[in-house]
N, C-alpha and C positions, 0 to 999 in steps of 0.2 A: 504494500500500500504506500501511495505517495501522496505530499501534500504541497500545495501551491507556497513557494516562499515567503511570500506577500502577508499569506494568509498568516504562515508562523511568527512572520515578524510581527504582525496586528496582536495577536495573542499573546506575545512573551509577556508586558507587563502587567496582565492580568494571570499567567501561571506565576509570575513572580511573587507577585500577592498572596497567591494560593501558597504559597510553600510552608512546612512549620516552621514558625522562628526555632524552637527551642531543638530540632534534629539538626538547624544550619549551624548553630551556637555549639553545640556537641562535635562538629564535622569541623570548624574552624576551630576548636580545642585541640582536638586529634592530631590537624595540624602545625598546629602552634610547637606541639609536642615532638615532633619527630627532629631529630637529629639535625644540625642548624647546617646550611649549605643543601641540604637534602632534597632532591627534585623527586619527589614522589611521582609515579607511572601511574597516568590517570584513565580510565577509556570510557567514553561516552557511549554507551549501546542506543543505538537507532539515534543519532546523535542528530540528525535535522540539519537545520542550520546553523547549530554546534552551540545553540541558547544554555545549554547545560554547562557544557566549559567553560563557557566564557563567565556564569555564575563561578562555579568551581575558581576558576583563577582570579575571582576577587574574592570567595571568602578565604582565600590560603596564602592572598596575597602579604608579602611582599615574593613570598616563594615561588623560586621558578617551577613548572612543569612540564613533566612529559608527558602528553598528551596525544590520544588517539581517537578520533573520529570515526566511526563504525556505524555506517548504510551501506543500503543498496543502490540508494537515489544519486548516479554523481553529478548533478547540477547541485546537491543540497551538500554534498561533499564539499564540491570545489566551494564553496559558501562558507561553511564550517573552517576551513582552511584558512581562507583569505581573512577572516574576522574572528578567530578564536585566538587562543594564548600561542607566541612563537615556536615557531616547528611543529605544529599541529600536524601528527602524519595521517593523512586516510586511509582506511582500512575497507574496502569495498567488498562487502561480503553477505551471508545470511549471519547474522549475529548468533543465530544459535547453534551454531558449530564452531570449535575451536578457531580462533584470529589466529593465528601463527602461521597456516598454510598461507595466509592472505598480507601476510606482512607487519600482520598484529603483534601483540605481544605471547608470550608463552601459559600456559595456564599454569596457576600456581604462582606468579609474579606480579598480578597487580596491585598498588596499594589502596587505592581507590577506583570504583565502579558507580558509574550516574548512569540513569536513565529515567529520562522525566517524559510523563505524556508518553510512553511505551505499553505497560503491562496492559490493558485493552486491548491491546494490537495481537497477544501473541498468547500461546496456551504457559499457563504461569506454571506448570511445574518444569516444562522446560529451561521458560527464563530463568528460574530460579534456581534449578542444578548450574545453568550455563554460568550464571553470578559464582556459584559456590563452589564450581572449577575454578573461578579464573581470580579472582582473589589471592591473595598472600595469609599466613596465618597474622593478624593484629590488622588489617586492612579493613575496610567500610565498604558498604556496597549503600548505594541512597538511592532507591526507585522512589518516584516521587509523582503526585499528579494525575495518580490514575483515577477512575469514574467508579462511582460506587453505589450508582444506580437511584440517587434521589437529584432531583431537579424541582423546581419551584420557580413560579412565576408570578410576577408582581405586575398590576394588579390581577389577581384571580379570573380565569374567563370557562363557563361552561367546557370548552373544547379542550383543556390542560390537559384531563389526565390521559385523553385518546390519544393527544402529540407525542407528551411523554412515552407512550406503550408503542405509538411507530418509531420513536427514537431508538428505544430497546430494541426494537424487534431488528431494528436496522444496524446496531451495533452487532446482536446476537446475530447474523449469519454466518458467518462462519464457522462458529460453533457445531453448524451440522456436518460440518466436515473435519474440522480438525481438534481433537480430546482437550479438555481442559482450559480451551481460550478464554481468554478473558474478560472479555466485553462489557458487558454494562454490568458487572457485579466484579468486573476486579478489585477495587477498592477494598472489598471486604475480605475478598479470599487470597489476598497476595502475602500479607503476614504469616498465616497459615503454610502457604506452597513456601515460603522462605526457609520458616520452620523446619518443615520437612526435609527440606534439603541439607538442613545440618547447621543452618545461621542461627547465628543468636541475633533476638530483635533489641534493640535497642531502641528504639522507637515508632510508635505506630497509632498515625495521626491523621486525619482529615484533612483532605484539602480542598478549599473551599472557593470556590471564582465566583466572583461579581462582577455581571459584563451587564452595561444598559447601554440601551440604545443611544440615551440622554449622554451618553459618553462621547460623541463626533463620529466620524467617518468609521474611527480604529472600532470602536464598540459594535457598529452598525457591521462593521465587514467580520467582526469574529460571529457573531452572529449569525449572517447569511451566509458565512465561509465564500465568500464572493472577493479574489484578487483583485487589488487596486488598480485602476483604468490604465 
């Protein structure tokens, strides 16, 4: 699945919003922490237009990284590249098969793993063994952003909860084909599939977006998912 640039740049500072404070505050500790000079190995899975790194390298700032960009999309590569943290390498690949064939890093060596606005996309028990290969032992993995199946419209209109239930339905297709996907109940079942995989949670939190249309152009386009003229 791919998504209009446009459209992802309209959205970042409303996933921004949505993020927990206190998981980011925990993840910029972590970093604080590690060994001074120390460029921690970071990979972005399904990484977009690399909105997630480019968070990442300001809360670990002033510290440098090495950082890895990981799609399939490479117009959303070359993007991620041109506008994430220096030497951002691309990794063009299925993310949930070992990076290493593709020029990624090795499983077992990274110290941090992001993926925001992912787990809906993909069946979570896979994303979540793939996280729990490729991690280092003391490293962080931060899935972030995913839908968890409640939406709410202000103000109220008879036709809410039938849009709602097309929304779902239209998340959940794939689900008939591929075990365990995510879709409009990730949010809830992604801690669990982490679990299982063998992570420990450290946090597991709501993320919460408020997009109105009263917001200009950017509001109205995250909205309609409709790229700028």
């Amino acid at each position: 699945m791919s998504f209009e640039a446009d459209w992802l740049a309209a959205r970042a500072p409303y996933d921004e919003a949505a993020l927990d404070q206190a998981a980011i505050a925990h993840l910029a500790a972590w970093g604080a922490a590690l060994p001074p000079g120390y460029a921690p190995r970071v990979v972005d899975l399904g990484s977009g237009t690399g909105a997630a790194l480019r968070r990442v390298a300001r809360w670990l700032a002033p510290r440098p990284l090495v950082a890895y960009a990981v799609d399939q999309d490479a117009a959303l590569l070359t993007r991620a590249v041109a506008t994430g943290p220096a030497g951002t390498r691309p990794v063009r690949c299925d993310l949930l098969r070992p990076l290493a064939a593709a020029g990624g890093p090795a499983d077992g060596s990274v110290d941090l793993i992001v993926g925001h606005a992912l787990a809906d996309l993909l069946p979570l028990d896979r994303l979540a063994e793939r996280a729990a290969a490729l991690v280092r032992p003391g490293g962080l993995v931060h899935l972030a952003l995913a839908y968890d199946g409640l939406t709410a419209f202000a103000p109220d209109a008879p036709l809410d909860a039938e849009m709602i239930a097309a929304f779902h339905r239209h998340m959940d297709r794939p689900a008939h084909r591929m075990l365990g996907y995510g879709g409009s109940t990730a949010g809830r079942r992604l801690g669990p599939a982490l679990a299982t995989a063998g992570l420990d949670i450290l946090a597991d939190a709501p993320s919460v977006w408020e997009v109105r249309a009263q917001d200009g152009e950017a509001g109205r386009r995250v909205l309609a998912r409709r790229p700028h003229p």
